[in-house]
N, C-alpha and C positions, 0 to 999 in steps of 0.2 A: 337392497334394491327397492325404489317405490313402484307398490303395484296396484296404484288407481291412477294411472295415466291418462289424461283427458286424449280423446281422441278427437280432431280436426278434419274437414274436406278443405282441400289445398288446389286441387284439380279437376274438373271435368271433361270429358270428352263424349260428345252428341250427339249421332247424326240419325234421321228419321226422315218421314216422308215429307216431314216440313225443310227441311236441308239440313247442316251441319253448323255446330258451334254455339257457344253459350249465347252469344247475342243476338244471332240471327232465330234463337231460339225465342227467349224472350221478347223479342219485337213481334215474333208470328203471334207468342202466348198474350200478348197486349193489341193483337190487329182489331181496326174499328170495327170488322165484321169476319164470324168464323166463318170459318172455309179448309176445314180439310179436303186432303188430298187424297180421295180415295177411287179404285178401281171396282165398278161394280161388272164387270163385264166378262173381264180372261178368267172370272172363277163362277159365272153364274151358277147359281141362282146365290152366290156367298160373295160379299164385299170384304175386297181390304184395304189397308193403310199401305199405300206402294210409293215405294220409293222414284225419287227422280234421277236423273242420270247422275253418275259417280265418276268422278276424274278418279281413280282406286290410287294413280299412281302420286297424289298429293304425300298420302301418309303409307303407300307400298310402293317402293319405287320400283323394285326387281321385275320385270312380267313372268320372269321365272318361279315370284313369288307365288305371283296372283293367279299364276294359272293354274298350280295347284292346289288351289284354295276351293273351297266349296263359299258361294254367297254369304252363309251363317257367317263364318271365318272371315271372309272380308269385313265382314261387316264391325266384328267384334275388332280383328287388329286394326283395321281404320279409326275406330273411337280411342281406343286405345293410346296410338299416337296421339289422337286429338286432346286425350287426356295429359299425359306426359309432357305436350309443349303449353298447354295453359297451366300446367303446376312450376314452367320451367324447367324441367327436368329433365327433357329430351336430348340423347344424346351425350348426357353425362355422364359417365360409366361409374364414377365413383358413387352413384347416388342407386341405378338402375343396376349393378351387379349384384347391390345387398337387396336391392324391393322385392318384397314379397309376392305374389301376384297369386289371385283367388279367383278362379272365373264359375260362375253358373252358367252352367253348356246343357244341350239338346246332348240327344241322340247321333246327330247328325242329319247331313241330308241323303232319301235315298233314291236307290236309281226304280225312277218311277215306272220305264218300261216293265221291268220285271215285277212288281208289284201290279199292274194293272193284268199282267200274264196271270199271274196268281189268281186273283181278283176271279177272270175270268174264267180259269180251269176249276177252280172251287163251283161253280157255278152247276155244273155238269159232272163233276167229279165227287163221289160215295164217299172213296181213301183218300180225305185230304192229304191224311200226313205223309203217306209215301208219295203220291203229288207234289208236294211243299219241299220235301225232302230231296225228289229229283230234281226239279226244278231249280232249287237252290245251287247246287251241286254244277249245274250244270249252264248258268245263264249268269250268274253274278261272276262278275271281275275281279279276281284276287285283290285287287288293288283298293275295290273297295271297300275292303274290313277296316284297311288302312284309312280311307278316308271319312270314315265315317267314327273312329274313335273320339269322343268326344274331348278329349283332354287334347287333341289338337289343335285346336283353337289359344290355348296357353301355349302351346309348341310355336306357333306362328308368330305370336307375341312375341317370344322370346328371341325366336330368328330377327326380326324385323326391327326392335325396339330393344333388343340385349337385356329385356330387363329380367334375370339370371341368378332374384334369389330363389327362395324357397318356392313350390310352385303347387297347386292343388284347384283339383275339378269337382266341382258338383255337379250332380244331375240329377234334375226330374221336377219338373213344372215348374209353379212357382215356389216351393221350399227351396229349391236350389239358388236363387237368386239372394233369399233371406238368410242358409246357412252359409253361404260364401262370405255376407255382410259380418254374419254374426261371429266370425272364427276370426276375420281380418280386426274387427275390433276387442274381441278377446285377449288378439294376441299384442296386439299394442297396448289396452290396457296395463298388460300383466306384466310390457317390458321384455316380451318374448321377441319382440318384432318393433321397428323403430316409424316404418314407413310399409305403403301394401297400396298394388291395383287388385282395384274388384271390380267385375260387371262382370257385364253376358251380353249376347245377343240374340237376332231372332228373325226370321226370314220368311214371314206370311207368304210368298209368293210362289211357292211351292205345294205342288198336289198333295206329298202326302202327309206334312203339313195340317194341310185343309180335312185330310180325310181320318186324320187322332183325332181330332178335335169333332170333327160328323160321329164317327165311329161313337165318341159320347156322347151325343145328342148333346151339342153341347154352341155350335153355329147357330147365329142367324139367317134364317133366310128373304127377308123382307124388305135389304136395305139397310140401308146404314142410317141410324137416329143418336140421338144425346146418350150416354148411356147410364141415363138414372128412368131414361124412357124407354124404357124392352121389356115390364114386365108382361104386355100384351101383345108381344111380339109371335111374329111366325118360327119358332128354330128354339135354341134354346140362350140367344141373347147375346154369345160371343162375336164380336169383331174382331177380329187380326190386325197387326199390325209389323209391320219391317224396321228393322231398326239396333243401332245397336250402344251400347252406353257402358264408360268403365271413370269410375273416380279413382284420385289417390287421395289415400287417410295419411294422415302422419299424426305423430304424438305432439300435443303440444308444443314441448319441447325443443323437438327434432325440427321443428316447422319457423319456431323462432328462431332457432339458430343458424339458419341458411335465410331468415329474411322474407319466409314463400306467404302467398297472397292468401287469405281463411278465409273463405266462403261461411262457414258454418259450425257450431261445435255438435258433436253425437252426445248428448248429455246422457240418453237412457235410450235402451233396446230392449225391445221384447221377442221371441218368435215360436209360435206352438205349430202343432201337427195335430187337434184333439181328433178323436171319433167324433164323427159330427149322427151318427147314429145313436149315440147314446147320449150328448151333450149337446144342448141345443148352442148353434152359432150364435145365437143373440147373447147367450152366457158367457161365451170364449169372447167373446168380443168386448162385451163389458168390465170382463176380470182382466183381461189385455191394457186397454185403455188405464183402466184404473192403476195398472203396475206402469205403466209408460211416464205418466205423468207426473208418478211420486207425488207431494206433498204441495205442485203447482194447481192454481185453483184457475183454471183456462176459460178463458171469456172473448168478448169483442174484441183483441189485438193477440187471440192464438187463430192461426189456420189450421186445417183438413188438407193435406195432400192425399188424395184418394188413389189408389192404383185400382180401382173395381170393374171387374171383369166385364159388368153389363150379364151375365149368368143369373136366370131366374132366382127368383127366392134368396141368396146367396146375397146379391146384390142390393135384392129391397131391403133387409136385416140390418146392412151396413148403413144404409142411408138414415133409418129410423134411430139408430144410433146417434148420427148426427144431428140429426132433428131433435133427438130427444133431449140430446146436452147443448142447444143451442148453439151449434157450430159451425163456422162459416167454412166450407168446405169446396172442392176443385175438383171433377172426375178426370184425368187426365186421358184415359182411353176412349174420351170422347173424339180430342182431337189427335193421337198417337195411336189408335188401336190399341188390342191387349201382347204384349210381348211376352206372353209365359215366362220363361228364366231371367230375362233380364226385365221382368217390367216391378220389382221391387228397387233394384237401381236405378231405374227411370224417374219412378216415384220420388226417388232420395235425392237424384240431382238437381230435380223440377223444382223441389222445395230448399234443398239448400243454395239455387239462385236469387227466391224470392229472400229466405235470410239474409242473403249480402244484400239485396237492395232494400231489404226490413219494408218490404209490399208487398201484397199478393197480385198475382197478375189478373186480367179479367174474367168476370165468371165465365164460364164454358157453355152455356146452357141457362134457360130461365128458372130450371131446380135452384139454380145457385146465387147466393146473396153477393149484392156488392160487399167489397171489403175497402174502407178509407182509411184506416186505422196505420198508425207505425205498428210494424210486425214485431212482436216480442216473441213469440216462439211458432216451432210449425209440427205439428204432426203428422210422419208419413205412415201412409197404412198400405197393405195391400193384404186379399182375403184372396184366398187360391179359388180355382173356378170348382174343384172339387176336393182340395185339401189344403193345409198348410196356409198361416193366416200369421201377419207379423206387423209390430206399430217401430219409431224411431220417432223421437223428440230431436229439433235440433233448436238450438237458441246461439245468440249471435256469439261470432268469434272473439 
């Protein structure tokens, strides 16, 4: 059995606060003047990337589905379809009963009244724990243990899209987005697996949400700017963003022989978790880059897909990076916001679009160099807001 199996993107599925789909993507990613879409208001003094109205029932048709769906959930099964009919593949049982399907999931979403109760009896209350304790007990709805497991999101998929092979959740920031990538193409590699949806999603528009993310001082609160421009920001530089995004891989092989459309090939992957307490990130970043690119010597006709947080210090590291190898690079959470779990997918879709059309799309921001060059490869990265840091080469199909 051969086991260095090239693995291929065949399909994407999109949608953000800019709208939905590959092309309506790229046409925003090349508009003559940027203009995200963001909300600085329903979360004052904290901006996000919000979403615009959602027809849900395009790619969930049931309302029985979607009612019991949490936002996150829609969002992921919605791309999801979107992913499956731009691969062709939707609807095919013979193709979607064997696919594997790999999702980077949250926590879920929670029920804010009861947390804000919390919130507020801690305030005044010595015994948190016997506080928390009753409270809990006695104000949360059975139902939502249930809805809040994060492997439902694959559960929904599965309903919806029957895609009913093998099935696996990550969770926890952005590593979850990278080890979802990095096991789906393991496993194709090795021949373990012939075809796989991966992604995640992510639903800024939620308090508590907003308030992981405060709780680390880890939000902006100034407003929304470019995000290679926050390191003199009020907060701690993150933007949010709504959105959710799932590719299909397939092997080579498997891709040729049914004829499907290659976006992109995964040539090389990298993806670490260092201690950044004892290793500095400008090091991890460096030895990263250097294993991604193998033996390519990258210049004027390689791109930077950047997934960077806008996170102080964190963010300035990555940049100097680029600047330092003279790399024409893209922050994409400039105009997406940051997705935590799925904003490493994000990253990977963004630049295997530019792949198929072998261009980069326009700079984001006056940090950022034009690019006129035919695209010869792309590097996507994304550097965790407080861990977990992962590169991907991809060069044309």
């Amino acid at each position: 059995m051969q086991k260095n199996h090239s693995v291929v993107i065949t399909g994407i599925g999109l949608i953000s606060s800019l709208g939905e789909g590959v092309e309506k993507h790229w046409e925003m990613l090349n508009a003559s003047s940027l203009s995200p879409r963001i909300d600085s208001e329903s979360f004052s003094p904290y901006t996000v990337h919000a979403l615009g109205d959602v027809d849900w029932s395009k790619q969930i048709p049931k309302r029985s589905d979607q009612r019991q769906m949490e936002t996150w959930q829609r969002l992921g099964t919605y791309a999801a379809g979107l992913a499956l009919d731009d691969a062709g593949v939707k609807g095919d049982l013979s193709i979607t009963s064997t696919m594997d399907m790999i999702v980077g999931a949250g926590g879920g979403e929670r029920d804010v009244n009861v947390d804000v109760e919390i919130l507020n009896k801690g305030r005044t209350t010595t015994d948190r724990g016997v506080m928390l304790n009753a409270t809990l007990s006695t104000e949360l709805r059975p139902t939502l243990f249930l809805a809040q497991l994060s492997n439902l999101l694959a559960g929904n998929i599965s309903i919806v899209h029957k895609v009913i092979g093998s099935s696996r959740s990550f969770m926890g920031e952005e590593g979850s987005g990278l080890a979802a990538l990095m096991v789906a193409i393991a496993r194709i590699r090795s021949g373990q697996s012939t075809h796989a949806l991966v992604g995640g999603s992510y639903n800024a528009q939620h308090y508590d949400m907003l308030l992981g993310q405060e709780l680390g001082q880890l939000l902006k609160r100034d407003g929304w700017s470019p995000v290679w421009q926050r390191e003199n920001c009020l907060g701690g530089g993150l933007v949010t963003g709504s959105g959710g995004v799932f590719l299909v891989l397939e092997s080579a092989e498997y891709a040729k022989k049914r004829g499907a459309n290659i976006y992109a090939v995964i040539s090389d992957f990298v993806a670490d978790q260092t201690n950044r307490k004892k290793i500095p990130i400008e090091k991890t970043l460096d030895t990263i880059l250097e294993r991604v690119k193998g033996n390519a010597l990258l210049g004027q006709n390689d791109l930077i897909i950047s997934g960077a947080s806008g996170v102080k210090g964190i963010t300035g590291a990555e940049k100097t990076l680029w600047d330092k190898n003279k790399l024409a690079y893209r922050g994409i959470s400039t105009l997406f916001g940051h997705w935590r779990e799925a904003q490493f997918p994000l990253a990977l879709a963004l630049g295997a679009m530019a792949m198929k059309k072998k261009q980069s799309f326009k700079a984001l921001s006056d940090d950022e160099q034009p690019f006129d060059g035919n695209l010869e490869s792309v590097i996507v990265s994304t550097v965790g807001a407080t861990r977990a840091e992962g590169m991907a080469r991809l060069i044309a199909g």
